[in-house]
N, C-alpha and C positions, 0 to 999 in steps of 0.2 A: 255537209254532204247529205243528201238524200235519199238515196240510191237508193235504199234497205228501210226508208222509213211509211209507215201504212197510218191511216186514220181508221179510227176502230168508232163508229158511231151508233152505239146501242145502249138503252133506257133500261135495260133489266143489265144491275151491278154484277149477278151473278155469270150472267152470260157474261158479259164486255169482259172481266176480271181472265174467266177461262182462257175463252179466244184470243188475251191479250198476252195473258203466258203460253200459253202454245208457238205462237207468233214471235214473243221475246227468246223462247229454246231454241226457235232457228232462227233467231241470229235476226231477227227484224228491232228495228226502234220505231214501238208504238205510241201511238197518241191516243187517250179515247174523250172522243165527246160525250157526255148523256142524254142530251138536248140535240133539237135541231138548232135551235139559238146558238147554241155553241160550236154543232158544225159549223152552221154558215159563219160563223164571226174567225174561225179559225184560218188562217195563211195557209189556201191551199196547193199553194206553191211547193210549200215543204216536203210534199209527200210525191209518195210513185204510184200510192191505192190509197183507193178508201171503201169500207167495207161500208155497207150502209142498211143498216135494219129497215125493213120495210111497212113496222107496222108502229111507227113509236108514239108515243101518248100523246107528245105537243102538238106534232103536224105531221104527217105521213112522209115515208121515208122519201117519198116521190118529188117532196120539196126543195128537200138537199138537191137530189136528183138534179132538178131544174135549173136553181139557181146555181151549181158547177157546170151543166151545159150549159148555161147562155151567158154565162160571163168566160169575155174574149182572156180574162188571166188564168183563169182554171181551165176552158173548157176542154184541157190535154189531156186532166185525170181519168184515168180507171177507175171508174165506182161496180164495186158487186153488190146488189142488193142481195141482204140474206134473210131470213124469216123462221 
C-alpha cells in the first residue's frame, strides 16, 4: 500500500534525516534518495509525493523534476521542490 508513502530527495544527510523523522511521527513511510541517480532509478510508482531538493550537487533538483513529468508512468506524482 502507498497511500502514506513520500520520496524524500535531499543531498545534505542532516536535512533528509530531519524531514524524514518528522514525516515518520506522522505516520508517513519514507524513502530518501541522496542523488538524483537514485531518484530517477527509484519506482516512482510507490509513492503519493516526493519532496525534491532544488539545489543538489549532482544535477539540479529540476531534473528529477522533468524526468517524473515526462515519463507517462510517474507523471501522477506530486513533487514539492524545497530549498
Amino acid at each position: 500500500m502507498n497511500q502514506r508513502r513520500i520520496l524524500v530527495v535531499e543531498d545534505d544527510l542532516k536535512i533528509a534525516d530531519r524531514l524524514s523523522s518528522v514525516l515518520r511521527n506522522a505516520g508517513y513511510d519514507v524513502h530518501n534518495a541522496y542523488t538524483c541517480g537514485d531518484a530517477v532509478a527509484t519506482e516512482h510508482s510507490r509513492y503519493k509525493l516526493a519532496l525534491v531538493d532544488g539545489g543538489m550537487r549532482d544535477r539540479s533538483g529540476r531534473t528529477i523534476y522533468d524526468f517524473i513529468s515526462q515519463s507517462a508512468s510517474f507523471s501522477k506524482l506530486p513533487i514539492v521542490t524545497i530549498n
